[in-house]
C-alpha positions as a Markdown table, in Angstrom:
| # | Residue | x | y | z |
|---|---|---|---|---|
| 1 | Unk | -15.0 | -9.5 | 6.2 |
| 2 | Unk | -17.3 | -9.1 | 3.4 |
| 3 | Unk | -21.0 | -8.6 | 4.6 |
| 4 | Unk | -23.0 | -7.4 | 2.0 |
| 5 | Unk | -25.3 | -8.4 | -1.4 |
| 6 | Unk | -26.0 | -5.4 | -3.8 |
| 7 | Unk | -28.9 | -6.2 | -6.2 |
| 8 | Unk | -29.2 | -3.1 | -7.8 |
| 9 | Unk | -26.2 | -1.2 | -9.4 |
| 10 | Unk | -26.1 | -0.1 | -13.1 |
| 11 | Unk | -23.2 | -0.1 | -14.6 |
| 12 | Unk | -22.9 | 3.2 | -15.4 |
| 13 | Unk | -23.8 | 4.5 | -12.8 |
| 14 | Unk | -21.4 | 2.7 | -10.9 |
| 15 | Unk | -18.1 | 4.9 | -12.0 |
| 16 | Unk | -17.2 | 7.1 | -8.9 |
| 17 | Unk | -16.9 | 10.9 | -9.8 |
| 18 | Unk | -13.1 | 11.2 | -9.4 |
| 19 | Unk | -12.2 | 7.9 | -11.6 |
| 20 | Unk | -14.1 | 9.5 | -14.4 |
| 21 | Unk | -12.8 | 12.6 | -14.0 |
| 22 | Unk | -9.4 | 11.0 | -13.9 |
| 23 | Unk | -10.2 | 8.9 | -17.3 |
| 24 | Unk | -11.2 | 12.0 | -18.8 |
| 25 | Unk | -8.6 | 14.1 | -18.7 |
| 26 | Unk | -5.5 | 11.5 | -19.6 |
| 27 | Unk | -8.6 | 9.9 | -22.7 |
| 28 | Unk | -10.6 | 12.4 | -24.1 |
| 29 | Unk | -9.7 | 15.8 | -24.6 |
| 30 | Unk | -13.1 | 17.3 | -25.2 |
| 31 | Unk | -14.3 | 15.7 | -21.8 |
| 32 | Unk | -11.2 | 17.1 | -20.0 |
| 33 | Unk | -11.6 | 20.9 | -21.6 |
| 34 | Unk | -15.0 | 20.6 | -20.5 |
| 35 | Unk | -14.5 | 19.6 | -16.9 |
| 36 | Unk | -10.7 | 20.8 | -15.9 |
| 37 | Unk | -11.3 | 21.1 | -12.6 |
| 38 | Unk | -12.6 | 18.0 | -10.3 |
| 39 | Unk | -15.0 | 20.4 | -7.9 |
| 40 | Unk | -16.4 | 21.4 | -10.9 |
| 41 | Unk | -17.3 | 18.1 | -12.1 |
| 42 | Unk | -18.5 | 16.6 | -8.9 |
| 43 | Unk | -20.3 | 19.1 | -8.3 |
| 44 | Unk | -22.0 | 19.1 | -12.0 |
| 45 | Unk | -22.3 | 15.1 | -11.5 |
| 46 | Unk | -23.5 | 14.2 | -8.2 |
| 47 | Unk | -26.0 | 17.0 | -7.9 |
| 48 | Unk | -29.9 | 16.6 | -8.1 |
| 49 | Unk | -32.0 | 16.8 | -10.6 |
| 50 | Unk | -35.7 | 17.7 | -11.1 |
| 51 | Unk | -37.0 | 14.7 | -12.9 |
| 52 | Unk | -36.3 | 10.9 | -13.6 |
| 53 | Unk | -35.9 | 12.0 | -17.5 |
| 54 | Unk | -33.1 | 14.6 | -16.5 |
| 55 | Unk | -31.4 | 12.2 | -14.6 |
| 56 | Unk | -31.4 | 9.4 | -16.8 |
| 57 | Unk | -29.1 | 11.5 | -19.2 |
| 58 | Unk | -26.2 | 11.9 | -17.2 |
| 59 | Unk | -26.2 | 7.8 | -18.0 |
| 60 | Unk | -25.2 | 8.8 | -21.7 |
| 61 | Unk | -22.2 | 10.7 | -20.5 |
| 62 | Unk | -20.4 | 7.2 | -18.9 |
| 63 | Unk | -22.0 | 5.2 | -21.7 |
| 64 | Unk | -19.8 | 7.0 | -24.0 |
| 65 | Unk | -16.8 | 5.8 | -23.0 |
| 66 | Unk | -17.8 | 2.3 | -21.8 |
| 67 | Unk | -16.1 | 0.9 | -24.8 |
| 68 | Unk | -15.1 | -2.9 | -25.1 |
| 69 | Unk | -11.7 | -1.4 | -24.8 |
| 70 | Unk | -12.2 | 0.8 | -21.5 |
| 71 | Unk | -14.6 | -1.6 | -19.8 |
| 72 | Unk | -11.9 | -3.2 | -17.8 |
| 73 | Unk | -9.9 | -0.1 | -16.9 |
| 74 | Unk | -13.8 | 0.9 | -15.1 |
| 75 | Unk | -14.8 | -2.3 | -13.4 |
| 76 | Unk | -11.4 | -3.1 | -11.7 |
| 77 | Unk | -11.7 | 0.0 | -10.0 |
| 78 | Unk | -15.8 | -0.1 | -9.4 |
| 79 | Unk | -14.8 | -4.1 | -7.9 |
| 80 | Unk | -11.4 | -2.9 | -5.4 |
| 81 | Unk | -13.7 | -0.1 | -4.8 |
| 82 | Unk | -16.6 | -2.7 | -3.8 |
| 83 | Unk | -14.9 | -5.0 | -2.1 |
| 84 | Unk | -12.8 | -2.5 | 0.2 |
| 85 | Unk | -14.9 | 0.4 | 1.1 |
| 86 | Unk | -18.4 | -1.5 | 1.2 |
| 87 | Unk | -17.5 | -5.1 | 2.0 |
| 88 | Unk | -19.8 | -6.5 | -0.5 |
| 89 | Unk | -19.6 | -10.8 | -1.3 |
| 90 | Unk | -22.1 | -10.2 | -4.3 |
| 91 | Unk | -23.0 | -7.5 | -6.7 |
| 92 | Unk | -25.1 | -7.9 | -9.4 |
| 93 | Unk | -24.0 | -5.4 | -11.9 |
| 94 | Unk | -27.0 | -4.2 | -14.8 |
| 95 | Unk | -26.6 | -2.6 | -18.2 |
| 96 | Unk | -27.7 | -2.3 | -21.6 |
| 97 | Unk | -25.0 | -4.1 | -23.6 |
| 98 | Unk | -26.1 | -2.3 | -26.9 |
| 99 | Unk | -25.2 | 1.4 | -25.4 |
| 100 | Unk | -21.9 | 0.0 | -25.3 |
| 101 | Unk | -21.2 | -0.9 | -28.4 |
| 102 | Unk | -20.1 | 1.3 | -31.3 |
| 103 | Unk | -22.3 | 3.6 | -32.5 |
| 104 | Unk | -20.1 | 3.2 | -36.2 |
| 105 | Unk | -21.8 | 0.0 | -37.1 |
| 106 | Unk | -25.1 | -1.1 | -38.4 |
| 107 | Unk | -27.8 | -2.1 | -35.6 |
| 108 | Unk | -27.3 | -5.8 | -36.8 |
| 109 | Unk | -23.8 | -5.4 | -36.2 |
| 110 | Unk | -24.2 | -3.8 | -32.9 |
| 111 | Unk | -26.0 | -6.8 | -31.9 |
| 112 | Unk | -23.7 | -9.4 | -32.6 |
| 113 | Unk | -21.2 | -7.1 | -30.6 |
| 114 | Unk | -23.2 | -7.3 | -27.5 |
| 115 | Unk | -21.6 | -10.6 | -26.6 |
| 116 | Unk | -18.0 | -9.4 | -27.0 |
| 117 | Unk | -19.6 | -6.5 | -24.4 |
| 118 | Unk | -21.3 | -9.2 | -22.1 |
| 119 | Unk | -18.0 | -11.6 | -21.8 |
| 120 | Unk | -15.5 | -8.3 | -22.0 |
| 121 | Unk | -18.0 | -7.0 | -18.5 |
| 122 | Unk | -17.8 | -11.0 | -17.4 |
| 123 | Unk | -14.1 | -11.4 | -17.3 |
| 124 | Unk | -12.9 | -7.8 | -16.0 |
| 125 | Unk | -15.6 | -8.6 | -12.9 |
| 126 | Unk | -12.9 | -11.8 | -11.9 |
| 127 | Unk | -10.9 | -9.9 | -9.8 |
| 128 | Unk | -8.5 | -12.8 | -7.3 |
| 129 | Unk | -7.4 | -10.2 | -5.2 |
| 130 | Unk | -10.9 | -9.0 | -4.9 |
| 131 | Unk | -13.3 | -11.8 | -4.1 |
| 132 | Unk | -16.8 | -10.8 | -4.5 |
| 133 | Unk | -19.2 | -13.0 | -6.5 |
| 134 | Unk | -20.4 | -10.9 | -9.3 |
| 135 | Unk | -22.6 | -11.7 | -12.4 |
| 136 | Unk | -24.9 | -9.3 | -15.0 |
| 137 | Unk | -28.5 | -8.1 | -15.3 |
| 138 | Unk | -28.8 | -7.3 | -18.6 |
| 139 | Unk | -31.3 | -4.2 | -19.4 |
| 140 | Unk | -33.8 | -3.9 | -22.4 |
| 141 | Unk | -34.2 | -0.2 | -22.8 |
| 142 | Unk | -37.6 | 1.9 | -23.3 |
| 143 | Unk | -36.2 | 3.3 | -26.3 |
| 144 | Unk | -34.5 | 0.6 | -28.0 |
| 145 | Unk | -36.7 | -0.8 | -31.2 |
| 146 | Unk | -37.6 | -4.6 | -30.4 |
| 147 | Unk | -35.1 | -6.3 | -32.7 |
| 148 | Unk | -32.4 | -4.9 | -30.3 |
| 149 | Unk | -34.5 | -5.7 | -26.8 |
| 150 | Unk | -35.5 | -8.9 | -28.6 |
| 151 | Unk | -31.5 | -10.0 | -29.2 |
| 152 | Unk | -30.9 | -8.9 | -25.4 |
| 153 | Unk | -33.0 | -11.4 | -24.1 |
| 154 | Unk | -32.0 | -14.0 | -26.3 |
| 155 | Unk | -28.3 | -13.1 | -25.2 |
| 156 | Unk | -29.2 | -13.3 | -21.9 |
| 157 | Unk | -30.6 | -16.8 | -22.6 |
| 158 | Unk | -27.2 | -17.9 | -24.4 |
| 159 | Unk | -24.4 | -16.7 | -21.7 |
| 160 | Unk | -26.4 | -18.0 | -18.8 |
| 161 | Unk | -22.5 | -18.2 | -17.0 |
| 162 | Unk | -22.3 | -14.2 | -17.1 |
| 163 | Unk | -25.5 | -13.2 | -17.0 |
| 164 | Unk | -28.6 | -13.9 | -14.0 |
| 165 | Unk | -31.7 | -12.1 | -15.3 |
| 166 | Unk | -33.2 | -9.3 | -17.5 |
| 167 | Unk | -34.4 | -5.8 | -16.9 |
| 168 | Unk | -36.1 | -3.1 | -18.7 |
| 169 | Unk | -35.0 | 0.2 | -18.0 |
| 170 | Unk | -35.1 | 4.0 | -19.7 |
| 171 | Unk | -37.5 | 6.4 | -19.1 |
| 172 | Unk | -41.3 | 5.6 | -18.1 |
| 173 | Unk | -43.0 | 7.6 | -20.8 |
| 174 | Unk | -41.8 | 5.5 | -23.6 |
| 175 | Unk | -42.1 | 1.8 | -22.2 |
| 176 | Unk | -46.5 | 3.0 | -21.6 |
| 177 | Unk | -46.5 | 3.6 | -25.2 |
| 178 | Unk | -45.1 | 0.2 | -25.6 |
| 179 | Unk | -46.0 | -1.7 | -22.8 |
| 180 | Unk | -47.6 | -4.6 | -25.0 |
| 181 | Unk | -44.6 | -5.0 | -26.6 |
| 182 | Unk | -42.7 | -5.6 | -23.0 |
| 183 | Unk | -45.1 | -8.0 | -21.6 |
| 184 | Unk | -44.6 | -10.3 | -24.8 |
| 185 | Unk | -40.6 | -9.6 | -24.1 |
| 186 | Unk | -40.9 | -10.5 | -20.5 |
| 187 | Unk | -43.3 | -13.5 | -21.7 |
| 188 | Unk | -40.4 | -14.4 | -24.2 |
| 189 | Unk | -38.0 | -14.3 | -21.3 |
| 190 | Unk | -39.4 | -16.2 | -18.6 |
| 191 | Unk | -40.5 | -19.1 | -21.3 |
| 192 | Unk | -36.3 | -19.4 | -21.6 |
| 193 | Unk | -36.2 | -20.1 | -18.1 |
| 194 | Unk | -34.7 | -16.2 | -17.4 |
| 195 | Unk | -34.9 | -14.5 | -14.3 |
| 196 | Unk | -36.7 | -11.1 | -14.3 |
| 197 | Unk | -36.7 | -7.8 | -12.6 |
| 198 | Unk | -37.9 | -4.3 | -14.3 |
| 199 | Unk | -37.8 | -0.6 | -13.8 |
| 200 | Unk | -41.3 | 0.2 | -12.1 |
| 201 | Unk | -43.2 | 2.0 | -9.7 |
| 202 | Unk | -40.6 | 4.3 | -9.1 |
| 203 | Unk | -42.5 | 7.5 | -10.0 |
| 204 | Unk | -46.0 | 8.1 | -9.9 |
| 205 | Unk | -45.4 | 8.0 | -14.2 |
| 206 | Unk | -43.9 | 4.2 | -13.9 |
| 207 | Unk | -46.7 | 2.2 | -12.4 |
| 208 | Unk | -48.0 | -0.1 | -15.1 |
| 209 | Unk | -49.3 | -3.5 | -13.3 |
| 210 | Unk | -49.8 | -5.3 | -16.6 |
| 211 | Unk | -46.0 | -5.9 | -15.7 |
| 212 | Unk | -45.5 | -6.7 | -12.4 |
| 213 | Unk | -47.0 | -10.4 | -13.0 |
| 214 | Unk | -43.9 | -11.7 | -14.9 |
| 215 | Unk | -41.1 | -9.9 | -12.4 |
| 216 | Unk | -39.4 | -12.1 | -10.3 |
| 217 | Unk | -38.1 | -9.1 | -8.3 |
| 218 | Unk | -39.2 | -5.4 | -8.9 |
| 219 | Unk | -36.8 | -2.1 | -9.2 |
| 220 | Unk | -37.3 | 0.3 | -7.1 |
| 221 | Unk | -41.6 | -0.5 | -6.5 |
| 222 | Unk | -42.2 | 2.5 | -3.9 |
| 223 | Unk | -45.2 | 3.4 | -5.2 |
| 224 | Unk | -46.9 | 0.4 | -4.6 |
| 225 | Unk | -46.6 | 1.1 | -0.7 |
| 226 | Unk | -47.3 | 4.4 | -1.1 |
| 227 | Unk | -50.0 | 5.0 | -3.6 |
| 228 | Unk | -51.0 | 1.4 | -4.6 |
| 229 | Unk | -51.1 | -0.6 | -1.2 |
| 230 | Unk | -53.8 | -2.4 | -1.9 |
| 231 | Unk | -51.5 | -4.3 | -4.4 |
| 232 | Unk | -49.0 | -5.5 | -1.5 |
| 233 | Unk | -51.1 | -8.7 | -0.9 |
| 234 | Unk | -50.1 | -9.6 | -4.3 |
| 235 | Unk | -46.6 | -8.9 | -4.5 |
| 236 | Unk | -46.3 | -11.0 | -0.8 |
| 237 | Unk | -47.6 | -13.8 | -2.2 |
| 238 | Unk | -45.5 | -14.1 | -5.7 |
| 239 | Unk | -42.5 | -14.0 | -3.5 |
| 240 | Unk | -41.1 | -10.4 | -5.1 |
| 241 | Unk | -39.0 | -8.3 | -3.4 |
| 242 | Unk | -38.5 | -4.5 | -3.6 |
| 243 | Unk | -35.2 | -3.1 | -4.7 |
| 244 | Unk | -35.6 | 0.4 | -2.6 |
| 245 | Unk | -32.7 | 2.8 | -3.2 |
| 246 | Unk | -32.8 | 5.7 | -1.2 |
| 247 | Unk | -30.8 | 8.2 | -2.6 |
| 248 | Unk | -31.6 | 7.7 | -6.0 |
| 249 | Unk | -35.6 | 9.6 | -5.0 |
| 250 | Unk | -33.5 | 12.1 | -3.6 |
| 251 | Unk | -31.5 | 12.8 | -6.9 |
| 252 | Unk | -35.0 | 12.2 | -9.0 |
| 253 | Unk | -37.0 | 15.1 | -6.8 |
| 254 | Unk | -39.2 | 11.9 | -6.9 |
| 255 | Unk | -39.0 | 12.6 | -3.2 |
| 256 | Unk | -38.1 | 15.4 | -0.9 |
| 257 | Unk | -36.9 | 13.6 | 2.3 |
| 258 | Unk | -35.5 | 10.2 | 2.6 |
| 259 | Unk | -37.8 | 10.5 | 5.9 |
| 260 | Unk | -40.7 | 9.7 | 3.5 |
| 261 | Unk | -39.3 | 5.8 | 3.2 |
| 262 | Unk | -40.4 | 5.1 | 6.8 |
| 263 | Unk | -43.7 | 4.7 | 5.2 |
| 264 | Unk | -42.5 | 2.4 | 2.3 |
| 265 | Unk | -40.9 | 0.2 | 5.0 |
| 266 | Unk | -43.6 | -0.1 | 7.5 |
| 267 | Unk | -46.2 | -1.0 | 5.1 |
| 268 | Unk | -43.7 | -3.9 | 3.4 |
| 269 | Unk | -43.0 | -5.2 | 6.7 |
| 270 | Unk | -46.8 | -5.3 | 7.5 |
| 271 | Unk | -47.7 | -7.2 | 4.6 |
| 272 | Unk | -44.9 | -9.9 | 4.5 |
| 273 | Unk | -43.1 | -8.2 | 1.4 |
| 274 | Unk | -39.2 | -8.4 | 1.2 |
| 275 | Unk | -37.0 | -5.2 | 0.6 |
| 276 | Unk | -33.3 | -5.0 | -0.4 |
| 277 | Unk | -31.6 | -2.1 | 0.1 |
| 278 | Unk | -29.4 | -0.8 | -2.7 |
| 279 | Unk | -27.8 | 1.8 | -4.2 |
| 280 | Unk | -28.2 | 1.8 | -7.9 |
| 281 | Unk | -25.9 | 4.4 | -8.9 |
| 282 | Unk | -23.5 | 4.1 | -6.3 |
| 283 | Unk | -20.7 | 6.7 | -8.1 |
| 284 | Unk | -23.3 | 9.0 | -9.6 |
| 285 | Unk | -24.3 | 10.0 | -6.3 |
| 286 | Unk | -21.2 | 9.5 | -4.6 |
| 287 | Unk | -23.2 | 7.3 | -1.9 |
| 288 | Unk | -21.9 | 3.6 | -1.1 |
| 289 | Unk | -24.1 | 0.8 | 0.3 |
| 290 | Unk | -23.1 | 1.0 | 4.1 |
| 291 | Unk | -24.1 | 5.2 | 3.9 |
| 292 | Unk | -27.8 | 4.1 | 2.6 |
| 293 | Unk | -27.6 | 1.6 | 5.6 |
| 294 | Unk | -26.9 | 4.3 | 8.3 |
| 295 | Unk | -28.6 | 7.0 | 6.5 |
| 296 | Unk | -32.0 | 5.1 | 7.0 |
| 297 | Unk | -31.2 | 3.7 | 10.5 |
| 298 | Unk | -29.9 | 7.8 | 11.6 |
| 299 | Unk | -33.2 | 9.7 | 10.5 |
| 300 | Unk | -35.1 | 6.3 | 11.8 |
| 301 | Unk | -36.5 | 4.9 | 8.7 |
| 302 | Unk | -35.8 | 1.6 | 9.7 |
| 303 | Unk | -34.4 | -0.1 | 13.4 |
| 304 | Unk | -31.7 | -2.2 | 13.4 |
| 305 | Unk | -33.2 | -5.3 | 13.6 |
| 306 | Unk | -35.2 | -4.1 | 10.1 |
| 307 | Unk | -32.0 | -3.5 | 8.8 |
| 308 | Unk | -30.9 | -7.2 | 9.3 |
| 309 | Unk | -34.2 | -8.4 | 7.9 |
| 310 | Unk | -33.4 | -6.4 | 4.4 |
| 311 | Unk | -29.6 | -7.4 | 4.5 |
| 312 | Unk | -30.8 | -11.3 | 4.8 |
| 313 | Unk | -33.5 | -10.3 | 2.1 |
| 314 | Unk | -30.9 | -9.4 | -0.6 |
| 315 | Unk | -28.8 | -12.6 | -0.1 |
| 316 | Unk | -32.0 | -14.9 | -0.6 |
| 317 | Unk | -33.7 | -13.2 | -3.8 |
| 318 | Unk | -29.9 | -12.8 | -5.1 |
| 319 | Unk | -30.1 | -14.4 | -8.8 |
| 320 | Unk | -26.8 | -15.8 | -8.3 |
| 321 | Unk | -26.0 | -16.5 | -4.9 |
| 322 | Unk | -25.3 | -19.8 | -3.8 |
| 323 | Unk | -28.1 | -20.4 | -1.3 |
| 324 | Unk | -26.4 | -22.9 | 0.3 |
| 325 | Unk | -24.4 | -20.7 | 2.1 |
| 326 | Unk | -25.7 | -18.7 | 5.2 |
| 327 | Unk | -26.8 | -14.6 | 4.9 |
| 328 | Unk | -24.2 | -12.8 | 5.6 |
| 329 | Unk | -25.9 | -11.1 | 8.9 |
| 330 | Unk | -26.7 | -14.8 | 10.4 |
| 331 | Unk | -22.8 | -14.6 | 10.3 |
| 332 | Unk | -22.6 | -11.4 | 12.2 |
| 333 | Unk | -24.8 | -12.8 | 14.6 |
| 334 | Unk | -22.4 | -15.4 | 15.6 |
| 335 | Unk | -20.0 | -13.2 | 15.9 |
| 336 | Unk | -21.6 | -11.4 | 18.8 |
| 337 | Unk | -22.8 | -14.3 | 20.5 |
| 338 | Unk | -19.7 | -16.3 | 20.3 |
| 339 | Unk | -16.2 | -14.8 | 22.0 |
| 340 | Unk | -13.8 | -14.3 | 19.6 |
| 341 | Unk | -11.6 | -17.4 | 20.7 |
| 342 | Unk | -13.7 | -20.0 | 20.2 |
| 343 | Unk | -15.2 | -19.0 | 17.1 |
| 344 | Unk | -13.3 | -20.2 | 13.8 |
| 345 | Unk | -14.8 | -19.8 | 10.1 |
| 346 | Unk | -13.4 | -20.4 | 7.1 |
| 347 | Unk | -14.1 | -19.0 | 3.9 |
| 348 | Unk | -15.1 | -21.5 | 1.0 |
């Protein structure tokens, strides 16, 4: 039975280590001479790094070969993979659709590709034997100039039936040297009715509030509980809700202990803010959504009844999720308090 929402999942970073490897060695030869043997490459893939910077370029290795042509070949295994292993009903699936586009054209022809890259992403993500509910989060990019970042939102704005909301993500020296320029973006997209999330507060280097006013959800956002509490009254009362994913701070060295959440958590709770749990680069660190459940609940992060209170809190600040239909752990809560027997649901 699928139980799950996932709000936070790049698409690169979505590829698990051995399909890559796999693609590599029957695609690209220079890839396949490089890594010949899987340990190898797991190792070199899922290991930690020191900063967010460092990290962010192992994103350019999948990019490369996210092609309009290979797309499909990586997101019908990233959906079975989703739908059997994590039992997720929705996954919201983010990019930047200009990374995947061929680097042979001109920029103004790289644009107008984007929507092949937004419908190609669209389609392959309509698996029947895999039921999930799936749309995109399309990202701007720190280090894209602003006639790209500019045509993202507008694309956004135009394929409303593929796409749920914008982003902004890269590293977070380069968006404070731009961060006018952003809020006018974010300005831009909310006027055209676009929902909004963005890349902040993850490290200490990524806390720019001049943002936070035009999210509608915020990435990642630790540092708020844990350095900039006083702003918690705020985010409770526009309604946002932290996407927290645990092992990403881990991979980062933005923490050293996952232990170091429990603080993140309490203080949320306290002040009425919503988390979701997620796992934003569930194949880059070999980590699927249930394992960030029971990794927080085992070194007592969270309780279990927390736990529930995140699950339901992904489901109702979903972009895309038709509300109408209950959270998928009021649905496990029938289960144990009805017998088996008695009990019948269908699936709509």
């Amino acid at each position: 039975m699928a139980l799950y929402a996932e709000l936070h999942r790049h698409l690169g970073g979505s590829v698990v280590p051995r399909v890559l490897w796999r693609y590599f060695q029957r695609q690209d030869a220079d890839l396949a001479h490089r890594f010949s043997e899987y340990p190898d490459f797991e190792e070199f893939y899922t290991r930690s790094r020191n900063t967010l910077d460092e990290y962010l370029e192992l994103h350019t290795l999948v990019e490369r070969v996210q092609t309009a042509q290979t797309l499909p070949y990586f997101i019908y295994r990233l959906i079975r993979g989703a739908y059997i292993f994590e039992n997720l009903a929705y996954l919201e699936l983010r990019y930047t659709p200009y990374l995947r586009t061929s680097e042979e054209l001109s920029q103004s022809e790289r644009i107008d590709q984007m929507g092949q890259i937004v419908e190609t992403v669209g389609q392959a993500s309509r698996v029947e034997e895999y039921p999930i509910v799936t749309t995109q989060i399309l990202c701007m990019h720190s280090r894209l100039p602003y006639p790209v970042n500019k045509a993202i939102v507008d694309l956004a704005a135009q394929k409303k039936e593929y796409i749920c909301a914008v982003d902004v993500a890269g590293g977070d020296i380069p968006l404070a040297e731009r961060l006018d320029e952003f809020v006018s973006l974010y300005q831009y997209a909310r006027s055209l009715g676009l929902n909004t999330t963005g890349h902040l507060y993850e490290t200490t280097d990524g806390c720019y509030p001049e943002l936070l006013p035009y999210l509608m959800r915020i990435g990642h956002g630790i540092q708020i509980p844990l350095k900039y509490p006083e702003l918690l009254k705020e985010v409770a009362q526009r309604g946002q809700c932290l996407e927290v994913c645990p092992t990403t701070y881990l991979k980062t060295g933005t923490l050293d202990d996952t232990r170091e959440l429990k603080l993140v958590f309490d203080r949320c709770f306290e002040a009425g803010v919503d988390i979701a749990i997620c796992t934003d680069n569930a194949g880059l660190h070999n980590v699927r959504l249930p394992f960030e459940y029971e990794n927080l609940l085992t070194q007592d992060v969270i309780n279990f009844k927390q736990l529930e209170a995140c699950q339901d809190a992904a489901f109702r600040h979903a972009f895309a999720w038709p509300h109408s239909q209950r959270p998928a752990s009021l649905l496990t809560g029938l289960l144990q308090e009805q017998p088996p027997e008695v009990l019948v649901v269908t699936s709509q």
